[in-house]
ZAMARGU-4260 file (C-alpha; in steps of 0.2 Angstrom, whole numbers, plus 5000, padded with zeros to 4 digits):
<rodrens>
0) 5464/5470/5608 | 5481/5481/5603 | 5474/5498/5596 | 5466/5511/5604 | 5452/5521/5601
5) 5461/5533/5593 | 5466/5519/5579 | 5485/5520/5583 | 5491/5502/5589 | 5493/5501/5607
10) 5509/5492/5611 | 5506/5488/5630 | 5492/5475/5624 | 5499/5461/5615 | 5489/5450/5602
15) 5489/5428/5606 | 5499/5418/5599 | 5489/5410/5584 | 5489/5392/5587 | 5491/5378/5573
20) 5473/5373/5574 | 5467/5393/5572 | 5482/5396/5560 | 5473/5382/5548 | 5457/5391/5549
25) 5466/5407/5545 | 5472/5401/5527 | 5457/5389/5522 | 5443/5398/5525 | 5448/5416/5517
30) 5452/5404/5504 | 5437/5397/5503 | 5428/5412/5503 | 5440/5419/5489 | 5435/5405/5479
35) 5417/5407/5480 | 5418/5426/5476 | 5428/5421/5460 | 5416/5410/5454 | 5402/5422/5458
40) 5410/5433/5449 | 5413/5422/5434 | 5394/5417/5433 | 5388/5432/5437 | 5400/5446/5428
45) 5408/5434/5416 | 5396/5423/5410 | 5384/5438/5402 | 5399/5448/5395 | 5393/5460/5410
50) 5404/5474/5405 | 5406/5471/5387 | 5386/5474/5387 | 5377/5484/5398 | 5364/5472/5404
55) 5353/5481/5421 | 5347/5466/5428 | 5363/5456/5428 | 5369/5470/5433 | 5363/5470/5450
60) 5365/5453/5455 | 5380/5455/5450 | 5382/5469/5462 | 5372/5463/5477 | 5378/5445/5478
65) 5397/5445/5471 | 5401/5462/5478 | 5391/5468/5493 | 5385/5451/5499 | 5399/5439/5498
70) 5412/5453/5497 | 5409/5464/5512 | 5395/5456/5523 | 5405/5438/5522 | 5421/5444/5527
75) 5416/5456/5539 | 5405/5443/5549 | 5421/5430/5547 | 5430/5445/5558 | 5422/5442/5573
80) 5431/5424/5579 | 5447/5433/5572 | 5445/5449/5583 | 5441/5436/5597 | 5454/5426/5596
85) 5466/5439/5593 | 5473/5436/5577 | 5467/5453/5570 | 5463/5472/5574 | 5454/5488/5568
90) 5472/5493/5566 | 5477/5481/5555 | 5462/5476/5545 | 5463/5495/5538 | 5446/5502/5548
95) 5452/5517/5557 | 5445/5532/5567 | 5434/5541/5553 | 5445/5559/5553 | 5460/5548/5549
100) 5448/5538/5536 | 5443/5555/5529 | 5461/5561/5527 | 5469/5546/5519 | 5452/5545/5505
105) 5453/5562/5502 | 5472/5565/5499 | 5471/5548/5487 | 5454/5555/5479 | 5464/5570/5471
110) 5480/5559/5469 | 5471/5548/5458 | 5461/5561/5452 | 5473/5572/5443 | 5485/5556/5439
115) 5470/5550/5427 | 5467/5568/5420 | 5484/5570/5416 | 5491/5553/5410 | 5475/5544/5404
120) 5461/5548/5392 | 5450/5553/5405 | 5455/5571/5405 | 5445/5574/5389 | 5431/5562/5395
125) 5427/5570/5412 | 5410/5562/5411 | 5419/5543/5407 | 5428/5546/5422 | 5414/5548/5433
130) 5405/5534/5426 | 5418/5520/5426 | 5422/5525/5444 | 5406/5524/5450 | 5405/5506/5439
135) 5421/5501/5446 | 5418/5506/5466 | 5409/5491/5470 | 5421/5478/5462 | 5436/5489/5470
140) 5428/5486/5489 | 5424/5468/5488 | 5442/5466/5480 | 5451/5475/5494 | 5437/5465/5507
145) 5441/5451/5500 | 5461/5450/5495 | 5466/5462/5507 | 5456/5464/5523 | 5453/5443/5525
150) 5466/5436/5516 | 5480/5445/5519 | 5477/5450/5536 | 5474/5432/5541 | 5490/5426/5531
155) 5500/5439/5540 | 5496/5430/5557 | 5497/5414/5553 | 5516/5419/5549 | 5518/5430/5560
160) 5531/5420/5573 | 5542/5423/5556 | 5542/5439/5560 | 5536/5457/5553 | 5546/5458/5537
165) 5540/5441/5534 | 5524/5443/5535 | 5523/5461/5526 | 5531/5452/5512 | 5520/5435/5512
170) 5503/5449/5513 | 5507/5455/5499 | 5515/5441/5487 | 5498/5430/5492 | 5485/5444/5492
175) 5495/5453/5473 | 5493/5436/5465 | 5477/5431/5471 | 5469/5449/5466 | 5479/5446/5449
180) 5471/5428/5447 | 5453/5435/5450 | 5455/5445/5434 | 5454/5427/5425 | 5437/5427/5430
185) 5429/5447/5425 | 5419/5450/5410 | 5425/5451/5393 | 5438/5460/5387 | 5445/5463/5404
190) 5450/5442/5407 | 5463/5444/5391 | 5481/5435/5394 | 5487/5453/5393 | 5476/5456/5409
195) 5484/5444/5420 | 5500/5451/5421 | 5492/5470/5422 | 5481/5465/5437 | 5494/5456/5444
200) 5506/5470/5445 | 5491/5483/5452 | 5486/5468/5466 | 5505/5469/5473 | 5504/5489/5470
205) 5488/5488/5481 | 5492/5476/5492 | 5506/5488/5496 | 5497/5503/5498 | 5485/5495/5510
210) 5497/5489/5520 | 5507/5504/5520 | 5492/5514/5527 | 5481/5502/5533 | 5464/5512/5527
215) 5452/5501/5519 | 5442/5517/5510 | 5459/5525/5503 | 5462/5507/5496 | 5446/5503/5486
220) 5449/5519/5477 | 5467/5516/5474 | 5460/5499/5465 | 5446/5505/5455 | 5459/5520/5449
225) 5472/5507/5444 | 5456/5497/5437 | 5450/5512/5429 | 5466/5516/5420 | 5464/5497/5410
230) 5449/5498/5406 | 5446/5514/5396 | 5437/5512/5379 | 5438/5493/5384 | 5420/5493/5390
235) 5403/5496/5383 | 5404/5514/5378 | 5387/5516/5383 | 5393/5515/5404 | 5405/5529/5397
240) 5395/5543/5389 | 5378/5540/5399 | 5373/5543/5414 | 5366/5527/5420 | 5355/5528/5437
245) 5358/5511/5440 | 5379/5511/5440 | 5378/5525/5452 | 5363/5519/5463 | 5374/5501/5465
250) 5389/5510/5470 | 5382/5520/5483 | 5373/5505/5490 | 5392/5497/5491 | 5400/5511/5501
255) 5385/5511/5512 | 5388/5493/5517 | 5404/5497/5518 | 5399/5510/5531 | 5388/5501/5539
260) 5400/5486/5542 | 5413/5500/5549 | 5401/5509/5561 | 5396/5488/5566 | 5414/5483/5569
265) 5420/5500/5578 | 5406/5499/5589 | 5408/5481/5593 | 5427/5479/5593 | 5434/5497/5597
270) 5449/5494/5609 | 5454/5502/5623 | 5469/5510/5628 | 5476/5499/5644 | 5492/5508/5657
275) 5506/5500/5652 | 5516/5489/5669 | 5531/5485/5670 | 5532/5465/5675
</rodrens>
């Protein structure tokens, strides 16, 4: 593996080449798992007009299969065969030492923070704000698991012979357009012709940031911010001006698997630093 325990990349390990056979694997199966979140998510959140009506036991399956299930635990257990093979790291699959994890989620909490207070609505409905975040958190993981931490980590080593710029800038073409088609698939009124171009231009914005800092915690929030920021007075007003147990009980259940899946994968696949020899 190429990054050491301190989450820096270690340069004196090199990854494998990816060869064709595991380069196929790279692109079909994220692929295939993208699919089946999307249409999870269009049975599950778009069929019931999930978010145009607050409906609690949809709700949940919604949040359990689409977003925890198939949108952290799926990805994370596809990890394995790529940390094995090479293809991927810690480092680059944005789970990185926990102070660094802290630093970057707290510096893009406030960013995003007082960017919504001050340019959106939400500075005169403090309490919306809570409530849409905590709505939005789940789908904002299992997006950035999904688009960014399978897909366009696997993309960028199947073209990575091209070379670094080429595979930055094929991350996040692939990854941006994929997050952006998703939206096709969300509940009433967030799949509008309208949407497809916003969502578009937030996947490549995010697809951006994660790859800029490589932080999969800092990245969820900057997606459910952007999400946020869309969907205001778009939803049911009642996830808006009530505090609904359920919305926050579902989103704490989606940053605990997300936890859960970090502490498995840092424990399991930490690298270590190796002394660098000259050949």
């Amino acid at each position: 593996m190429s990054v050491g325990s301190d989450g820096k990349p270690d340069q004196s390990v090199k990854q494998q080449p990816v060869t064709r056979f595991s380069a196929s694997r790279l692109v079909v199966i994220p692929l295939l798992v993208y699919g089946i979140w999307v249409l999870e998510t269009f049975l599950l959140e778009r069929s019931p007009g999930l978010f145009a009506h607050y409906q609690p036991l949809p709700l949940v399956m919604y949040m359990v299969f689409a977003n925890i299930i198939v949108g952290i635990a799926v990805p994370v257990i596809l990890m394995r065969s790529a940390f094995i093979s090479g293809a991927v790291n810690m480092f680059q699959i944005g789970f990185r030492s926990p102070r660094r994890a802290i630093l970057a989620t707290v510096f893009t909490a406030l960013i995003g923070y007082f960017s919504l207070i001050t340019f959106t609505p939400y500075g005169v409905h403090r309490l919306a704000l809570f409530n849409t975040l905590a709505l939005m958190i789940p789908v904002a993981v299992a997006s950035v698991m999904v688009c960014w931490v399978l897909i366009g980590t696997h993309v960028q080593a199947y073209v990575r012979s091209c070379g670094t710029v080429s595979s930055i800038i094929a991350g996040v073409l692939v990854t941006g357009i994929a997050f952006g088609i998703s939206s096709l698939a969300r509940s009433p009124p967030l799949n509008q012709p309208d949407d497809l171009l916003i969502m578009t231009v937030l996947g490549l914005a995010s697809a951006l940031f994660f790859f800029s800092i490589r932080d999969v915690y800092a990245s969820s929030l900057f997606v459910a911010f952007g999400i946020m920021a869309a969907v205001f007075q778009r939803i049911d007003p009642l996830y808006g001006d009530t505090v609904l147990p359920l919305v926050y009980e579902t989103a704490a259940l989606s940053v605990l698997s997300l936890l859960i899946s970090h502490y498995y994968l840092y424990r399991n696949f930490i690298t270590l630093r190796l002394p660098f020899k000259n050949q």
